[in-house]
MMTF fields as JSON, N, C-alpha, C and O atoms, coordinates in Angstrom:
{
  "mmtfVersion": "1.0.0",
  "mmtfProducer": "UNKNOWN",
  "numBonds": 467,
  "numAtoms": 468,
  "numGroups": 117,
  "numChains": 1,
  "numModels": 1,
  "chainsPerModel": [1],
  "groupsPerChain": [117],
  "chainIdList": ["A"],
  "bondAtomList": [4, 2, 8, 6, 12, 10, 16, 14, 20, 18, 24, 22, 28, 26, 32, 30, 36, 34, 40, 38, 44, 42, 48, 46, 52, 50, 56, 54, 60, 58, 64, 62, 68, 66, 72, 70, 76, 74, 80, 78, 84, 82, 88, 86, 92, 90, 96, 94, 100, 98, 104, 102, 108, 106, 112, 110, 116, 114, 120, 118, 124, 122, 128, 126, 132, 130, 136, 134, 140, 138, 144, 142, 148, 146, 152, 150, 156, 154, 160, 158, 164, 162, 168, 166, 172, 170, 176, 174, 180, 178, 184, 182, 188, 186, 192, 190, 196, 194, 200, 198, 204, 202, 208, 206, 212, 210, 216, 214, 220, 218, 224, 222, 228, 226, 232, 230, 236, 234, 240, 238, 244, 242, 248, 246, 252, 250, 256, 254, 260, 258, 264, 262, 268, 266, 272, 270, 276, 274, 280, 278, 284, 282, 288, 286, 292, 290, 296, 294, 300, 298, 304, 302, 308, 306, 312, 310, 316, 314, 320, 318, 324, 322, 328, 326, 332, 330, 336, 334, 340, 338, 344, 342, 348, 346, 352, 350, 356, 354, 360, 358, 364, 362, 368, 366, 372, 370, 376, 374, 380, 378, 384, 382, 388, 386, 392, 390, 396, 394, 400, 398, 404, 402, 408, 406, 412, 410, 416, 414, 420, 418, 424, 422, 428, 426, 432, 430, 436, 434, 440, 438, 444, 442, 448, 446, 452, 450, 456, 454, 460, 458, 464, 462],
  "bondOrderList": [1, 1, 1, 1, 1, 1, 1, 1, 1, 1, 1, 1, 1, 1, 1, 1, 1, 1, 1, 1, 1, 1, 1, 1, 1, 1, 1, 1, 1, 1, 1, 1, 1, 1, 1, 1, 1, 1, 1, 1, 1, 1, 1, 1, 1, 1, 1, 1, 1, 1, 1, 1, 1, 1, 1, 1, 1, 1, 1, 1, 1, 1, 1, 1, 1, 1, 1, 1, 1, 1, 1, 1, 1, 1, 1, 1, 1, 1, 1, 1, 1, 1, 1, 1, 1, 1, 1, 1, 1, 1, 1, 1, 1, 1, 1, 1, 1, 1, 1, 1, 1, 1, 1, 1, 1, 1, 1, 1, 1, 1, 1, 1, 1, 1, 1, 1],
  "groupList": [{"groupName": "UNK", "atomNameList": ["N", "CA", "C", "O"], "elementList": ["N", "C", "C", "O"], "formalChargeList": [0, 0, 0, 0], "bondAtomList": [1, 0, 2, 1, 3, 2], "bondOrderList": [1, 1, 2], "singleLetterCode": "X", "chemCompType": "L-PEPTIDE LINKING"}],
  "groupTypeList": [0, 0, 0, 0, 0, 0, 0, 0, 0, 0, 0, 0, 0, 0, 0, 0, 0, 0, 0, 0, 0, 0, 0, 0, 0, 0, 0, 0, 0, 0, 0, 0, 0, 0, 0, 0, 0, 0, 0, 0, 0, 0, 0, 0, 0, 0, 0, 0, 0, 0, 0, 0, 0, 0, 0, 0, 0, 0, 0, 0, 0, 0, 0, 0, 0, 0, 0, 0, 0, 0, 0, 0, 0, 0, 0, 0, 0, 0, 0, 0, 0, 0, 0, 0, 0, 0, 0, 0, 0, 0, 0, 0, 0, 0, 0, 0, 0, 0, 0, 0, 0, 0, 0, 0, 0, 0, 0, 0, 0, 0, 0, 0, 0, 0, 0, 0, 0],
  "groupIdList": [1, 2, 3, 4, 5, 6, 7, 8, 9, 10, 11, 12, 13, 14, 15, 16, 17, 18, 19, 20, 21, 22, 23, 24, 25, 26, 27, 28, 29, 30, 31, 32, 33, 34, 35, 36, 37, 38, 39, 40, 41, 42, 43, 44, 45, 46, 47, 48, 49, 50, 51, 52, 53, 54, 55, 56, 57, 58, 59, 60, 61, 62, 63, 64, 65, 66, 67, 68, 69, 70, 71, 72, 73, 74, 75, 76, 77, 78, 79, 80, 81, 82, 83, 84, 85, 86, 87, 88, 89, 90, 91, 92, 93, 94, 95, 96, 97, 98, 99, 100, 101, 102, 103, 104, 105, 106, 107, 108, 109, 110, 111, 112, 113, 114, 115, 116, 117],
  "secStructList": [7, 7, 7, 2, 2, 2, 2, 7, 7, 7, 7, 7, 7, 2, 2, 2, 2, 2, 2, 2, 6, 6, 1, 7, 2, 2, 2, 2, 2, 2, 0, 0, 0, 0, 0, 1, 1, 7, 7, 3, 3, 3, 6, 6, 6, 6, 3, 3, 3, 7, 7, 4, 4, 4, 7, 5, 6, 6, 5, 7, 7, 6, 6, 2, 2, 2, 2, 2, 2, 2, 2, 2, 2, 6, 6, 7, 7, 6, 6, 2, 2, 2, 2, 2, 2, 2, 1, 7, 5, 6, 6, 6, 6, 5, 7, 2, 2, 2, 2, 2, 6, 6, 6, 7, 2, 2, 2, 2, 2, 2, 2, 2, 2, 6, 6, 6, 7],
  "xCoordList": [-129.35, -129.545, -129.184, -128.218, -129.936, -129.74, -128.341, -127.843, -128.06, -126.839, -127.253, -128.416, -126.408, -127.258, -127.383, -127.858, -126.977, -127.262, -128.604, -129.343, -128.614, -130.142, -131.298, -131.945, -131.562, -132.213, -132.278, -133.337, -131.01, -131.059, -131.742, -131.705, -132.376, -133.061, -132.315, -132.45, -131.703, -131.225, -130.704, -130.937, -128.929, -127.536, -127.208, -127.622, -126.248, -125.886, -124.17, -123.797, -123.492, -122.116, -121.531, -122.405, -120.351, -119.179, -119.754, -120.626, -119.341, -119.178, -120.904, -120.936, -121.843, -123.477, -123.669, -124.613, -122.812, -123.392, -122.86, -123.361, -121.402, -120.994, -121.31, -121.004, -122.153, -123.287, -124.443, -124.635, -125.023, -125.778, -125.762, -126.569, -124.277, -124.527, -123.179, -122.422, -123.135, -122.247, -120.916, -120.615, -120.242, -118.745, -117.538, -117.944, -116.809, -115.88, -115.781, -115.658, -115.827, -115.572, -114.712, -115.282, -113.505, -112.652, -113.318, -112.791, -114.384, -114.992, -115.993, -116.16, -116.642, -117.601, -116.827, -117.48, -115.701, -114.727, -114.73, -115.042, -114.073, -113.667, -115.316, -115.43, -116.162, -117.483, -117.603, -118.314, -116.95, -117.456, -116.168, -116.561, -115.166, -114.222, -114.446, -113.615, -115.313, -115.935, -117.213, -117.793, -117.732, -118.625, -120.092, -120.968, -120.23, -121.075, -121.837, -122.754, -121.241, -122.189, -121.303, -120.211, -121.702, -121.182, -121.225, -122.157, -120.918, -121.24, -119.84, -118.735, -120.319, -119.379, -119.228, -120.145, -118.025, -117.671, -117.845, -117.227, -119.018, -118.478, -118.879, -118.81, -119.19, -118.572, -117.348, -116.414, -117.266, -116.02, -116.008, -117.091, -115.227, -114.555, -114.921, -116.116, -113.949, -115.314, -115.396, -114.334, -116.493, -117.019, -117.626, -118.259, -117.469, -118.185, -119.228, -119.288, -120.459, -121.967, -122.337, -121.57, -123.318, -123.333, -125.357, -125.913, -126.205, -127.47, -127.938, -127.571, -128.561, -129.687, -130.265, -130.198, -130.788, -131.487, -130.497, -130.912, -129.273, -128.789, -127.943, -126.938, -128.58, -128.641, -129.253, -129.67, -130.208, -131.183, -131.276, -130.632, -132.32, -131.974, -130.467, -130.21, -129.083, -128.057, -127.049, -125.848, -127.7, -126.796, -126.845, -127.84, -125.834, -125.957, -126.582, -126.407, -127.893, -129.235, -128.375, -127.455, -128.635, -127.798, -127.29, -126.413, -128.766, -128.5, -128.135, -128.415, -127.286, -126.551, -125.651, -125.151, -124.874, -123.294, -123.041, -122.163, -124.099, -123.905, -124.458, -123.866, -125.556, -125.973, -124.386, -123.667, -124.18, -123.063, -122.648, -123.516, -121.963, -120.598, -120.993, -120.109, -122.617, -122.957, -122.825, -122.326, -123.54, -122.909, -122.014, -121.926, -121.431, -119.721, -119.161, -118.509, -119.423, -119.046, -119.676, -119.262, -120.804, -121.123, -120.943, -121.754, -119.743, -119.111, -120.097, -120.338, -120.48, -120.791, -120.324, -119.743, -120.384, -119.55, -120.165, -121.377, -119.49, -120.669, -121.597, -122.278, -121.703, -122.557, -123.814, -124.864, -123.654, -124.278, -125.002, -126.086, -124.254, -124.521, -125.894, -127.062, -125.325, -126.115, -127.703, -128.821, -127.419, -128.453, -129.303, -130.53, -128.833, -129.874, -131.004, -132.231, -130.228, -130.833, -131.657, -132.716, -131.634, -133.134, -133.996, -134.973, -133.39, -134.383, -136.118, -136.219, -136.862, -138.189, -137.823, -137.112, -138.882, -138.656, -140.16, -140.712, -140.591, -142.356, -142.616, -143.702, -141.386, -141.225, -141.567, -142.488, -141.275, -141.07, -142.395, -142.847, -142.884, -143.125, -142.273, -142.297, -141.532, -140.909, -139.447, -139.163, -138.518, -137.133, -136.456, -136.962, -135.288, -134.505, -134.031, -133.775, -133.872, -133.052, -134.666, -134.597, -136.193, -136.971, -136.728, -136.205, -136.876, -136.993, -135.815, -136.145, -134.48, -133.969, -133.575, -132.746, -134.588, -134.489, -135.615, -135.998, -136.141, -137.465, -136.991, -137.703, -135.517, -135.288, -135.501, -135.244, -135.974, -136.511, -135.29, -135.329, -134.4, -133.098, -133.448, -133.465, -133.665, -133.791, -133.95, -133.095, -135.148, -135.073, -134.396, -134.058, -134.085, -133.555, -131.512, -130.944, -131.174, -129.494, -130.154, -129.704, -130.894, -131.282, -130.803, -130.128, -131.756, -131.903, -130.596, -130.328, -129.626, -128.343, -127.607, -126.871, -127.527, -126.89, -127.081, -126.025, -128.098, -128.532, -127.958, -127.955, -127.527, -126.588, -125.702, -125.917, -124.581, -123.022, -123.408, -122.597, -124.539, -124.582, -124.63, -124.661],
  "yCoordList": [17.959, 16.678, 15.567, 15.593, 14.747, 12.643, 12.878, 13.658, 11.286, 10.462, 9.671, 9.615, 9.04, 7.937, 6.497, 5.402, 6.754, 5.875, 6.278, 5.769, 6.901, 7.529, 6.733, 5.899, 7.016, 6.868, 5.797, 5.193, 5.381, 3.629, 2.896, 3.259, 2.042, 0.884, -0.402, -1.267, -0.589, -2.327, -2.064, -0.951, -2.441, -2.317, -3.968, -4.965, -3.97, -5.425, -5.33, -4.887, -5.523, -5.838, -5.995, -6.483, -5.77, -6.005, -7.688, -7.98, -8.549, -9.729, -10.216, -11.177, -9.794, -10.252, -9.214, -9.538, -8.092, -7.488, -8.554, -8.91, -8.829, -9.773, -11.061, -11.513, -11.695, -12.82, -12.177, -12.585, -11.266, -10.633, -10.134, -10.22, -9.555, -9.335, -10.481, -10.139, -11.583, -12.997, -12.805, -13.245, -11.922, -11.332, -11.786, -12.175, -11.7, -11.222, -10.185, -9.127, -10.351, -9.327, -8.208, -7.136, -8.303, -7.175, -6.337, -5.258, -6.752, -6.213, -5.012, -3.828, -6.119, -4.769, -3.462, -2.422, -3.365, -2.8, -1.491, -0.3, -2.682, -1.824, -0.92, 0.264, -1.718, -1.034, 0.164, 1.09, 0.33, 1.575, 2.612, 3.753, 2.417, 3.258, 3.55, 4.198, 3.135, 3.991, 4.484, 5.279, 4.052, 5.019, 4.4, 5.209, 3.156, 2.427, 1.641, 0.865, 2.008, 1.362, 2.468, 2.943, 2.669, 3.684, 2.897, 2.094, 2.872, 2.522, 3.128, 3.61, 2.916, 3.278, 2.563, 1.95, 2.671, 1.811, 2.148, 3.015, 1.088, 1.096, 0.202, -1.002, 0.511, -0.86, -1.177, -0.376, -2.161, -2.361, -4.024, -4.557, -4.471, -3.612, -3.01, -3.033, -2.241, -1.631, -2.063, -2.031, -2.459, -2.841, -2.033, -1.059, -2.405, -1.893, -2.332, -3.437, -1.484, -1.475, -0.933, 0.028, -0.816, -0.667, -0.682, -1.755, 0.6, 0.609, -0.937, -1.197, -1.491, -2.765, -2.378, -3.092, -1.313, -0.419, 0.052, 0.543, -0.084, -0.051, -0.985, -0.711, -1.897, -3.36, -3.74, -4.423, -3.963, -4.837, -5.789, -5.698, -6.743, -7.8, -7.861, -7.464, -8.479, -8.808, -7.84, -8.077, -6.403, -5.239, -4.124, -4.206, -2.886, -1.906, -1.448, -1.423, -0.629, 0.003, 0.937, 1.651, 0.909, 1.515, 2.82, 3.177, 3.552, 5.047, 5.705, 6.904, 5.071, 5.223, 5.622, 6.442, 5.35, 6.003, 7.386, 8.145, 7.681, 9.032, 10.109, 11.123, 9.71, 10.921, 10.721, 11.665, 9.513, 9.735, 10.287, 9.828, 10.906, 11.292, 12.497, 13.323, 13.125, 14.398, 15.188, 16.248, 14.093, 14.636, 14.798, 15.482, 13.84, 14.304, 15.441, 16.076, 15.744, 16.922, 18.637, 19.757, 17.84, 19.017, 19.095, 19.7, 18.44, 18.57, 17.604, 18.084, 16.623, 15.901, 14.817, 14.035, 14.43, 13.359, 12.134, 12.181, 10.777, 9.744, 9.292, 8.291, 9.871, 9.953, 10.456, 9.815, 11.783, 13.052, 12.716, 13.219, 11.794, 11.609, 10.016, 9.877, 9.473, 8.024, 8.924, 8.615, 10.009, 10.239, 11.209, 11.218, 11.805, 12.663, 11.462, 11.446, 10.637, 9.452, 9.135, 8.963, 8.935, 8.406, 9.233, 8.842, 10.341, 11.028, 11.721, 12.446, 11.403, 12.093, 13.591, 14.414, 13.665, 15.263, 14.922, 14.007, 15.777, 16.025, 16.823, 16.74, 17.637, 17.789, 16.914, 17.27, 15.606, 14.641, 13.867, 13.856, 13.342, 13.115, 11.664, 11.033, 11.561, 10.116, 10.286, 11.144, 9.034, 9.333, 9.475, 8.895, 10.163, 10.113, 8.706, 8.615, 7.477, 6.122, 5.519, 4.858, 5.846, 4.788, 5.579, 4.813, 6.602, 7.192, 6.14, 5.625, 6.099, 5.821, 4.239, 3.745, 3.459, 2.175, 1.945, 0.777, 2.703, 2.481, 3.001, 3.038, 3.463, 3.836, 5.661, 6.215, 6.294, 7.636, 8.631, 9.144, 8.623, 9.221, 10.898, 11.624, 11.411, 12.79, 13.726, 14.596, 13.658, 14.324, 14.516, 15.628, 13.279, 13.114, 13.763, 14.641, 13.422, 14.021, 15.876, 16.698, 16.144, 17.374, 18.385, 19.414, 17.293, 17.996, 18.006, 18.867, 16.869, 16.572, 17.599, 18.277, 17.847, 18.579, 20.324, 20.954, 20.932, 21.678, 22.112, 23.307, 21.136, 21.211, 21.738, 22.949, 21.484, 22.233, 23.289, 23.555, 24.08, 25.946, 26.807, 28.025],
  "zCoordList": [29.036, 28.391, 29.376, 30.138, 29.28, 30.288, 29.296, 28.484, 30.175, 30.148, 29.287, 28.889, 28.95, 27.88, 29.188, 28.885, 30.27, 31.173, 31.806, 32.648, 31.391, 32.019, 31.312, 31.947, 29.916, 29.052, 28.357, 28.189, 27.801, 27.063, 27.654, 28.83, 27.541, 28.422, 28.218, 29.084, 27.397, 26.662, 26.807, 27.28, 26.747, 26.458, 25.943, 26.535, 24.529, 24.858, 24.813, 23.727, 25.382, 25.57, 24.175, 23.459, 23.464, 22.145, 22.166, 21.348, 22.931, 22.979, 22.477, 21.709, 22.75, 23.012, 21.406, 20.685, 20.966, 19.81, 18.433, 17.366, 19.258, 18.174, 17.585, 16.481, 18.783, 18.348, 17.264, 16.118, 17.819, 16.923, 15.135, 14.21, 15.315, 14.022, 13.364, 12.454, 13.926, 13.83, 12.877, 11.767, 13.847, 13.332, 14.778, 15.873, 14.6, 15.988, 16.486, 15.869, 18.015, 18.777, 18.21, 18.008, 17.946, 17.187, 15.923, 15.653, 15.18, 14.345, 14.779, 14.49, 15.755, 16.728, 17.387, 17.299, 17.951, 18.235, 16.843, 16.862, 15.391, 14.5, 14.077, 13.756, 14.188, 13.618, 14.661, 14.268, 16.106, 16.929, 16.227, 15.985, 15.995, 15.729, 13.916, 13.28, 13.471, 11.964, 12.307, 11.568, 13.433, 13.89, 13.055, 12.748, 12.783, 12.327, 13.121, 12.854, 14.295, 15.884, 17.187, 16.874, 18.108, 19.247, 20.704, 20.656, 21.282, 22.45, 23.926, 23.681, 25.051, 25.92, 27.203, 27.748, 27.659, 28.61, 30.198, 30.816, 30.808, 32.215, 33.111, 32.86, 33.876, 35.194, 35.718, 35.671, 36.167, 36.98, 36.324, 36.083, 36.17, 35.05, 34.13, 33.835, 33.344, 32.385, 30.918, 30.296, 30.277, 29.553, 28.811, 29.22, 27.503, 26.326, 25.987, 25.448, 26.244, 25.924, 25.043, 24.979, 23.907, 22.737, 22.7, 22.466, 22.954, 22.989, 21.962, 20.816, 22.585, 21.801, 20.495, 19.495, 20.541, 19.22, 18.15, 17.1, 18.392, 17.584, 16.425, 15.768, 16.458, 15.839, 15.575, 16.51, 14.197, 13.955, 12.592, 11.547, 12.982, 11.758, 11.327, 10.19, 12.4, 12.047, 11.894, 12.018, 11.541, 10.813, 11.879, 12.598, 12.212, 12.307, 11.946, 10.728, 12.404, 11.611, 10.413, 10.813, 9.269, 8.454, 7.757, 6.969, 8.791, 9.185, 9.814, 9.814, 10.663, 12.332, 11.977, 12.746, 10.676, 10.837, 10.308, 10.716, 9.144, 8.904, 9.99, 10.36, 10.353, 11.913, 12.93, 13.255, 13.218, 14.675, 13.418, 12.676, 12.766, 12.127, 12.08, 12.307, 11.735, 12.134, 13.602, 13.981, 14.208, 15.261, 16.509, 17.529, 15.893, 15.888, 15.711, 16.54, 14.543, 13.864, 14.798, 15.095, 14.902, 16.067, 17.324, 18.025, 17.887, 18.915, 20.037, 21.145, 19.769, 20.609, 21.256, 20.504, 22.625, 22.894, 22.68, 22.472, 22.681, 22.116, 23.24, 23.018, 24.349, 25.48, 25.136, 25.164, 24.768, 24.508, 22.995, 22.698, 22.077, 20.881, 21.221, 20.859, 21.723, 22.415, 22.943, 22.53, 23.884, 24.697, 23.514, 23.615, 22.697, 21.946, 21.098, 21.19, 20.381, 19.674, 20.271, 19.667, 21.462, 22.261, 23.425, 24.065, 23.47, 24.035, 23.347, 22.357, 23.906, 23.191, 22.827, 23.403, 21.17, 20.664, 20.542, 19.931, 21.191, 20.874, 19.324, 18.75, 18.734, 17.248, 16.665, 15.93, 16.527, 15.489, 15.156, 14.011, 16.009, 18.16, 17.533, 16.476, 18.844, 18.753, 19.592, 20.429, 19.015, 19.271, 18.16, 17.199, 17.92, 16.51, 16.009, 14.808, 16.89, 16.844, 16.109, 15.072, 16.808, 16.119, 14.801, 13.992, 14.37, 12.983, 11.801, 10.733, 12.452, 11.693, 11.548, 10.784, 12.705, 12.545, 11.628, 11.559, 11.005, 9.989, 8.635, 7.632, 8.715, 7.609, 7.335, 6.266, 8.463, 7.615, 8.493, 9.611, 7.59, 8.069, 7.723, 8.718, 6.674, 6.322, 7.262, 7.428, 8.045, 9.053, 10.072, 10.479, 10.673, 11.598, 11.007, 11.656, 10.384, 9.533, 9.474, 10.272, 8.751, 9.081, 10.008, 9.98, 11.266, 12.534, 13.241, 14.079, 12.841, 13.712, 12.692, 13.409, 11.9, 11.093, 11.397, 11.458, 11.544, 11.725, 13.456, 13.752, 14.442, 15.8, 15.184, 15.237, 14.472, 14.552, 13.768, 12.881, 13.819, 13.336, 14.428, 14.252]
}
């Protein structure tokens, strides 16, 4: 499996997500630690980046938190969890992140669910 540095194309920074969904910085923070947005840190210094796609119209796409929590559960790191979301499945055909920015979570929880067996 990519990196999720590999694969993400956008990234927007805690500070640039928190304009977005027009909260404080510390909220975006609390929203990665319920696992209602993910993101990971680096650079020099290092900074918290948070995929673009995973924000839309103002909100955490609102199917994002039960998949990361799936796969979580299936032993994924949030690297590994970042990079599956957007890698192509010629299954689906698509990525798992457009599926569930349209709302069509079923499959996609399924399939992440169906990892920790």
């Amino acid at each position: 499996m990519k990196r999720a540095e590999e694969i993400v194309d956008e990234w927007v920074t805690a500070a640039q997500a928190a304009e977005l969904l027009d909260v404080p910085v510390t909220k975006v923070h609390r929203k990665i630690e319920d696992r209602a947005l993910l993101g990971l840190k680096s650079g020099t210094p290092p900074t918290m980046r948070i995929p673009a796609l995973f924000i839309k119209d103002g909100q955490p796409v609102p199917a994002l938190r039960g998949t990361l929590v799936l796969l979580a559960d299936a032993g994924f790191s949030d690297d590994e969890a970042i990079a599956w979301l957007y890698e192509n499945d010629d299954t689906l055909p698509g990525r798992a992140i457009d599926f569930l920015r349209r709302g069509e979570k079923s499959e996609i929880r399924r399939r992440a669910q169906a990892l920790a067996f």
